[in-house]
C-alpha positions in Angstrom: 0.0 0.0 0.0 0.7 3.7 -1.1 2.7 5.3 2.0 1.3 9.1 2.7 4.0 11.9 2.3 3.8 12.9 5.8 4.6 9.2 6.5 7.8 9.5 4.2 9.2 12.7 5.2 9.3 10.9 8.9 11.4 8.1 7.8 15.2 8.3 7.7 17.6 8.2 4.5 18.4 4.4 5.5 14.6 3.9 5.6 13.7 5.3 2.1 16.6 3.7 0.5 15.3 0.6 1.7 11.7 0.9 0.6 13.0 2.5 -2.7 15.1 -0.9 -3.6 11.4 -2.9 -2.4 9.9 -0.7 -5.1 12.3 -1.6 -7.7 12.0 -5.3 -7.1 8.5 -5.2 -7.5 8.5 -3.0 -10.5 11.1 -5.5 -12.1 8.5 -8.2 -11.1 5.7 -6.5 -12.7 7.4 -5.4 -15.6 8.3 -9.3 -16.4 5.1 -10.4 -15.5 3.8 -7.8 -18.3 6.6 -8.9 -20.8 6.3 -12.8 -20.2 2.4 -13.5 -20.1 1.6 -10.0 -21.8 -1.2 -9.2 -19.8 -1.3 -8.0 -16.0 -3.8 -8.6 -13.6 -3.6 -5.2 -11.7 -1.7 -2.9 -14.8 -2.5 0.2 -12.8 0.1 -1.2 -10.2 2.9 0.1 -12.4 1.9 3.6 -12.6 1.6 3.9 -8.7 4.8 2.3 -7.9 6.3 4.4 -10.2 5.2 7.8 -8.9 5.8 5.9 -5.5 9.4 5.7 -6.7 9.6 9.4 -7.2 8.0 10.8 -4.5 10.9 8.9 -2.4 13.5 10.0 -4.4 12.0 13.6 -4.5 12.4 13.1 -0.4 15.8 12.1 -0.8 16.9 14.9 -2.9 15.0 17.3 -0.3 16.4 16.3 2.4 20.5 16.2 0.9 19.8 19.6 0.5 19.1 20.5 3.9 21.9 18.9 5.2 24.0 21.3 2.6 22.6 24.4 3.5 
């Protein structure tokens, strides 16, 4: 499930890193899924993990900056 961006902001650099490496293992196993049977039973899953994926790394960038200012 989707985490809230409130709930992200709140979790450390280690934290993100680790749910952002869970995201890409499950958008590899998606995308294979799609490629192998060409057809997904949730396709809409891909989309949302992807903007998942960026909303972390958005976080990440946000908060590398603080640290250098």
């Amino acid at each position: 499930m989707a985490k809230k961006k409130k709930e992200l902001r709140d979790q450390g650099a280690k934290e993100l890193l680790a749910t952002l490496h869970g995201l890409d293992r499950e958008l590899f196993e998606l995308r294979n899924e799609l490629a192998t049977q060409r057809k997904l039973e949730k396709p809409h899953l891909i989309k949302e993990k992807r903007r998942q994926k960026a909303r972390i790394l958005t976080i990440l960038t946000q908060k590398q900056q603080e640290v250098a200012v």
